[in-house]
C-alpha positions as CSV (number, residue, x, y, z in Angstrom):
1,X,0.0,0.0,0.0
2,X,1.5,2.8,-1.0
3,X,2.5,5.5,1.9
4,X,-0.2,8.6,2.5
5,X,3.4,10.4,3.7
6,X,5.1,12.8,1.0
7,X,8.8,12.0,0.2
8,X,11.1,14.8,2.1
9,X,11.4,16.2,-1.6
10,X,7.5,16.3,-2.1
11,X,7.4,18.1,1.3
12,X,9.6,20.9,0.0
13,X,7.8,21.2,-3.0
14,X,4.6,22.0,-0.9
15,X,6.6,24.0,1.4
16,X,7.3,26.4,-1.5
17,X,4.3,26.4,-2.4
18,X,2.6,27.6,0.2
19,X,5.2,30.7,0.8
20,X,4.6,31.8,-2.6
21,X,1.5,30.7,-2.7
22,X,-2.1,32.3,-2.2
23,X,-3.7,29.1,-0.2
24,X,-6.7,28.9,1.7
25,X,-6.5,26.1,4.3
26,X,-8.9,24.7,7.1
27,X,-8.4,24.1,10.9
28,X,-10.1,21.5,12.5
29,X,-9.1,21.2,16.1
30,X,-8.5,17.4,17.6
31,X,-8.6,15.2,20.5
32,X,-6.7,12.5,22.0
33,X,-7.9,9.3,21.5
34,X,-8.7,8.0,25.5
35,X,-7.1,4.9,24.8
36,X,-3.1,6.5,25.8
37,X,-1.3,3.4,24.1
38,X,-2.8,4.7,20.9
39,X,-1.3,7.5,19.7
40,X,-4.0,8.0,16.8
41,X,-6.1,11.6,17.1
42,X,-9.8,11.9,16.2
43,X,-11.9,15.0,15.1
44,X,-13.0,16.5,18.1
45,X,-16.9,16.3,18.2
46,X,-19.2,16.9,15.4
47,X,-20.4,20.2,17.0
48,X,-17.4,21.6,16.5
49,X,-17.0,22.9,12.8
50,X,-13.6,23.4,10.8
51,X,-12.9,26.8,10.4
52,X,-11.7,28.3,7.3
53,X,-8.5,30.6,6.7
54,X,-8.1,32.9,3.4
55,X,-4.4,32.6,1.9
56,X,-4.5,36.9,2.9
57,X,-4.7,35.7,6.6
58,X,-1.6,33.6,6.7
59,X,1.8,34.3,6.0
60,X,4.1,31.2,5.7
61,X,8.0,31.3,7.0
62,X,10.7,29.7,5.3
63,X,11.5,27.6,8.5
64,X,8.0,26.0,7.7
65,X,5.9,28.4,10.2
66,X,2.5,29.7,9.5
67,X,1.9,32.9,10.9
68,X,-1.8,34.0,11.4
69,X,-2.8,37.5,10.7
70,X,-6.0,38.7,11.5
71,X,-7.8,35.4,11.3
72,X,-11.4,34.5,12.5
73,X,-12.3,35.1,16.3
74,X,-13.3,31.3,16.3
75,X,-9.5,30.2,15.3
76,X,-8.5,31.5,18.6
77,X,-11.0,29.0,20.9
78,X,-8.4,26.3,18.9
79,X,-4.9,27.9,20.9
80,X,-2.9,24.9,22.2
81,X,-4.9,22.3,21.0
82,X,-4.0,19.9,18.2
83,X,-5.7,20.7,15.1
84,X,-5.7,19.1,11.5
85,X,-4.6,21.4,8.9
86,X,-6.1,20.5,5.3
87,X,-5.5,22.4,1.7
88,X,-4.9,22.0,-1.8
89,X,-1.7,21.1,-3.9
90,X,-2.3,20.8,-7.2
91,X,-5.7,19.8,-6.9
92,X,-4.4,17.2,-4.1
93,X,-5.4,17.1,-0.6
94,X,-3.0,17.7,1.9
95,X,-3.2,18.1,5.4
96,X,-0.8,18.0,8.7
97,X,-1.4,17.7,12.2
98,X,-0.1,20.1,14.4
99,X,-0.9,22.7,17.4
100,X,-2.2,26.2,17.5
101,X,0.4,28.3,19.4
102,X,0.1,31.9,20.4
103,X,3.2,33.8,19.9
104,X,4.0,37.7,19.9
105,X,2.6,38.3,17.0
106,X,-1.0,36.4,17.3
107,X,-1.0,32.7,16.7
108,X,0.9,30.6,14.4
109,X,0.9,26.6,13.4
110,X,4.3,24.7,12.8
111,X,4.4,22.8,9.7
112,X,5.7,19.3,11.2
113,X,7.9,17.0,9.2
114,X,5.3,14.6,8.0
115,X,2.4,16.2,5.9
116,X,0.2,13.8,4.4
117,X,-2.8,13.1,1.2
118,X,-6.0,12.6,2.2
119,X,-7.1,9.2,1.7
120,X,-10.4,8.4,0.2
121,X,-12.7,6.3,2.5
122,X,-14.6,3.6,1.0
123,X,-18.0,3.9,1.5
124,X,-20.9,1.0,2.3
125,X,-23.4,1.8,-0.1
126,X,-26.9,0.5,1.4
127,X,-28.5,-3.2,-1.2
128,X,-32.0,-1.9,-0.5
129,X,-32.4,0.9,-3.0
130,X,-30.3,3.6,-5.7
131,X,-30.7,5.5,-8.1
132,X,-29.4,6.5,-11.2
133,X,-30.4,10.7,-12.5
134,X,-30.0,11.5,-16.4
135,X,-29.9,14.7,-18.0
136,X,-28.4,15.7,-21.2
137,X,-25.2,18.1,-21.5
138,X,-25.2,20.3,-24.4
139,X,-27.7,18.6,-26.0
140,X,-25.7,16.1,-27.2
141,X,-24.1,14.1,-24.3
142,X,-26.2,12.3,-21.7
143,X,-24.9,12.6,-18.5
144,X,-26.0,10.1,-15.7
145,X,-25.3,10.2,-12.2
146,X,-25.4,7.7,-9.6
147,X,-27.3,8.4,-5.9
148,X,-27.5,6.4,-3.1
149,X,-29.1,6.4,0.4
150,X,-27.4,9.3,2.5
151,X,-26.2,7.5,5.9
152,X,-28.6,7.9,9.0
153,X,-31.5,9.4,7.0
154,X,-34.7,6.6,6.4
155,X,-36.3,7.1,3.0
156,X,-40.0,5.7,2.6
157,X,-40.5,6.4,6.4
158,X,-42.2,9.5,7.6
159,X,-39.8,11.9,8.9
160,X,-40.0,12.9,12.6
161,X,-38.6,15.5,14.9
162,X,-36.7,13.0,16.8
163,X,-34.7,11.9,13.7
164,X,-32.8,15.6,14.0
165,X,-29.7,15.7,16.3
166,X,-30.6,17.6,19.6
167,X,-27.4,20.4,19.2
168,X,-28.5,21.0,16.0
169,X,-32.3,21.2,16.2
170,X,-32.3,25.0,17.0
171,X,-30.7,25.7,13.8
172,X,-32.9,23.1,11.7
173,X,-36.2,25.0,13.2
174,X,-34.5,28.3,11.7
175,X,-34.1,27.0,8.3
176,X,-37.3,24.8,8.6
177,X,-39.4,28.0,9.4
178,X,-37.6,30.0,5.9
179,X,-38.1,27.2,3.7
180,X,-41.8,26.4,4.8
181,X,-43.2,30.2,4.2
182,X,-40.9,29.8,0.5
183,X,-42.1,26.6,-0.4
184,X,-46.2,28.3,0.4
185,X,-45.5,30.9,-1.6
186,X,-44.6,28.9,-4.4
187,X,-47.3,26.4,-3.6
188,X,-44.9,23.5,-3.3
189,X,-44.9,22.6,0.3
190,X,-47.6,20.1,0.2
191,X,-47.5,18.0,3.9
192,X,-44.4,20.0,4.1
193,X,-42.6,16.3,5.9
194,X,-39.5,16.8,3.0
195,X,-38.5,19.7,5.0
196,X,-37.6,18.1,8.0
197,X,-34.5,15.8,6.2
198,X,-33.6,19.2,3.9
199,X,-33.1,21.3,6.7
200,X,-31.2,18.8,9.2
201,X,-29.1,18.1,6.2
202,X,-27.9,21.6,5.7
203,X,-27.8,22.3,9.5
204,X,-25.4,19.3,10.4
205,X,-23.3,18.9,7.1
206,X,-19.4,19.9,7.3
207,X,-17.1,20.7,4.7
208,X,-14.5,18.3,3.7
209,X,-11.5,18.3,1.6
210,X,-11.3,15.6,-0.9
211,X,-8.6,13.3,-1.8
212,X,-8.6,15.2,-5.1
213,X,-10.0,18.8,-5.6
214,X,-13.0,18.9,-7.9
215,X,-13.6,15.4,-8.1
216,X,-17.5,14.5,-9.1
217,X,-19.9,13.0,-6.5
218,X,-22.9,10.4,-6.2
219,X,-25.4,12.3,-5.1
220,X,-27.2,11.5,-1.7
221,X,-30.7,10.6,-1.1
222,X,-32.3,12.1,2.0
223,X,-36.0,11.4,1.4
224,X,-38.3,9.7,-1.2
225,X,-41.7,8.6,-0.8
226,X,-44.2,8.2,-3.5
227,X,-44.8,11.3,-4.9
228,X,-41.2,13.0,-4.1
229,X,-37.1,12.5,-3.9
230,X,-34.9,14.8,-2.2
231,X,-31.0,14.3,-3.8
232,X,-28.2,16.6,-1.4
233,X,-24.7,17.4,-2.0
234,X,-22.0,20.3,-1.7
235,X,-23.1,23.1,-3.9
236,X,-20.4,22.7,-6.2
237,X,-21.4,19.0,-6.6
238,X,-25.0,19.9,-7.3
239,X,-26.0,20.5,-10.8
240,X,-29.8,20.3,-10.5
241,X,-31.2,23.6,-11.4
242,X,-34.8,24.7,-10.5
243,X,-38.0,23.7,-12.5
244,X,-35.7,21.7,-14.5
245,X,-36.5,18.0,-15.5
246,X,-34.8,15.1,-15.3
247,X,-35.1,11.1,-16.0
248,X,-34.5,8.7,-13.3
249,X,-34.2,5.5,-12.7
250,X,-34.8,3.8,-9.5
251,X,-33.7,0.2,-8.4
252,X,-35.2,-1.6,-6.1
253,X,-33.7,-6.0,-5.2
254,X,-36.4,-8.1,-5.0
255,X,-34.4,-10.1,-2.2
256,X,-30.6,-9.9,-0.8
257,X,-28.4,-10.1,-1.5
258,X,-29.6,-8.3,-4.6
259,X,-30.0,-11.2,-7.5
260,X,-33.2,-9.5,-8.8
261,X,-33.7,-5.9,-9.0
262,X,-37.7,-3.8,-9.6
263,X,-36.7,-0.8,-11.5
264,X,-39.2,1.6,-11.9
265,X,-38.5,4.5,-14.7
266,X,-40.1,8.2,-13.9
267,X,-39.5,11.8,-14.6
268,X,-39.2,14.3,-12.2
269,X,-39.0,18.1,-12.2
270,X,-36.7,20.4,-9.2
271,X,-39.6,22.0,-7.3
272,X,-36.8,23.8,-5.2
273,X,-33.0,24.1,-4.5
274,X,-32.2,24.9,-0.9
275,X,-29.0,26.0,0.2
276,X,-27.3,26.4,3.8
277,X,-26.6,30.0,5.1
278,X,-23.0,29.5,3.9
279,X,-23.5,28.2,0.8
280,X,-21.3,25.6,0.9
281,X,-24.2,22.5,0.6
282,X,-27.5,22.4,-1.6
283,X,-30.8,20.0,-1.8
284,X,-33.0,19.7,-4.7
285,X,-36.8,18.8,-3.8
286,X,-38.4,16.4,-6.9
287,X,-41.6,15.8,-7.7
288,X,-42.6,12.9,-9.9
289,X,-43.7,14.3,-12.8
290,X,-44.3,10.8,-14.9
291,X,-44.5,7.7,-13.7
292,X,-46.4,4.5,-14.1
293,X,-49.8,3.6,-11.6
294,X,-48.4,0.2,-10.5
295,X,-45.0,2.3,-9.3
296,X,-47.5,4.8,-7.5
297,X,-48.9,2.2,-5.6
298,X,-45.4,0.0,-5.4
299,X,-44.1,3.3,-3.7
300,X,-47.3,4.1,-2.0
301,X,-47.3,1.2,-0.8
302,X,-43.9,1.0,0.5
303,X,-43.9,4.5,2.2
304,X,-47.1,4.2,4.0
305,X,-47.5,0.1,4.4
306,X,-51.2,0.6,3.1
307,X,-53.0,-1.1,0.4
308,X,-53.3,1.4,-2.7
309,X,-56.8,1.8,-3.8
C-alpha cells in the first residue's frame, strides 16, 4: 500500500508552495484518542465545525511556520490544542497535524515534518435501493449520475422530529421555518414532511477536503416517498437547477443479496433548490412528474405500508 506520507522532496515542493502561494486552508481542532497506548487523534466532536482561513490571513516562514494575521475570532477557541490542517496542492489534498500556538505576533501553526494526502474512505453503499439521475449536457451528451441512500436518514418512512440531532435542532427549526413560508409561496410545500431531512441536512453537514479537488460525487438521497425525492450534495457538486427536469431511474432488489432488481422508470422536475446559510451544501426537492400507476402504488405502498386503492 503505497504510503499517504510525501517524500522529504515532495514536502519541499509543498513547502514552496505555500510561501509563494495564495492558499486557503482549514483548521479542524483534535482530541486525544482515550485509549493512551494509541497515539491516533480523532476529530474532536461533530459540533465543532472546521474553520476556514483565506491565503491573505496567513503568512508562511521559510523555517516551515505559519503565521496568522488577522484570522477569525473562532480560530483562537483552537490555541494549544492539536488541530488538523487541510489544503490544496495541485488539486491534491494535503493536510498535517499540528498545534495552534500563540506567539508575539497572534498565533501561528508549525508545519511538522510529516504532511500527508488525504485518503479516500470507501463507502458502504446500502443493497436496498439507488438511483441512477439522467440529464443531457449540451444537448448532445447524456450525463447520468449515480445516488444512493445518505447514511442515518430513512427514506420511505415519515420523517419525525426525533430523527434531527438535539445540538443542531435549534438551527434546523430556523431553516425549517424560511423554507416552509418559501415553499407556500410557491405552492410547493404540500404536507411539508420533505422539510424536515432538507433542513437537518444543511444544519449538520461539514465541509470536507477531498482526496482530489474537484472530483464528481454520487449524489445522496435524503428522502423519497411516492410522490417525491430529495437528492443533497456540496453546492459545487449539485448541478440540479430549478423547475428543470430530469429522468430517473430507481432500483429496487427483489431479495438480498440483490440477484433481482424492480426498477421503476419516472421523470421528475426540481420543485426547489435549498441552500445552507454558507452556501457551501444544496438540496433539490423532486416531484414525480411521470410515472407509471403500479409504481405509484409500489411506492405508495412502500412509504405508508397501506393497500393502494
Amino acid at each position: 500500500m503505497e504510503s499517504s506520507n510525501l517524500t522529504g522532496i515532495e514536502r519541499e515542493l509543498v513547502l514552496q508552495y505555500l510561501i509563494d502561494g495564495n492558499v486557503p486552508v482549514t483548521v479542524t481542532p483534535l482530541e486525544e484518542n482515550d485509549d493512551k497506548d494509541d497515539e491516533k487523534i480523532r476529530p474532536a466532536l461533530s459540533t465543532i465545525f472546521p474553520v476556514a482561513i483565506k491565503g491573505e490571513q496567513m503568512k508562511v516562514l521559510e523555517q516551515g511556520i505559519i503565521l496568522l494575521t488577522n484570522p477569525p475570532k473562532s480560530v483562537k477557541n483552537f490555541t494549544t490544542k492539536k488541530v488538523r490542517v487541510e489544503f490544496y496542492f495541485n488539486r491534491l489534498g494535503l493536510y498535517f497535524n499540528t498545534e495552534l500556538k500563540e506567539v508575539k505576533s497572534g498565533l501561528a501553526l508549525v508545519i511538522p515534518s510529516a504532511i500527508s494526502r488525504i485518503q479516500e474512505l470507501e463507502q458502504e453503499r446500502p443493497l436496498d435501493f439507488h438511483a441512477t439521475l439522467f440529464y443531457s449536457c449540451n444537448e448532445k451528451t447524456d450525463v447520468h449520475i449515480d445516488c444512493y441512500p445518505h447514511s442515518g436518514y430513512r427514506l420511505f418512512t415519515k420523517p419525525i422530529w426525533a430523527d434531527v440531532p438535539e445540538e443542531i435542532q435549534h438551527k434546523t427549526k430556523e431553516y425549517l421555518e424560511e423554507f416552509i413560508t418559501h415553499a407556500r409561496k410557491q405552492g410547493t410545500a404540500g404536507n411539508g414532511l420533505q422539510l424536515i431531512p432538507v433542513c437537518r441536512y444543511l444544519a449538520e453537514s461539514q465541509k470536507k477536503m477531498q482526496a482530489v479537488e474537484g472530483r464528481a460525487d454520487p449524489l445522496d438521497i435524503i428522502y423519497a416517498d411516492y410522490e417525491r425525492i430529495v437528492f443533497a450534495s456540496s453546492k459545487e457538486n449539485m448541478h440540479l437547477e430549478p423547475n428543470a427536469e430530469y429522468a430517473l431511474e430507481m432500483s429496487f432488489p427483489i431479495d438480498l443479496p440483490a440477484i433481482k432488481e424492480r426498477k421503476l422508470f419516472v421523470t421528475c422536475a426540481v420543485e426547489a433548490v435549498y441552500e445552507d446559510n454558507a452556501h457551501e451544501f444544496a438540496t433539490a426537492v423532486c416531484r414525480y412528474t411521470s410515472i407509471k400507476e403500479e409504481d405509484v402504488r409500489f411506492l405508495y405502498e412502500k412509504t405508508t405500508n397501506k393497500i393502494f386503492y
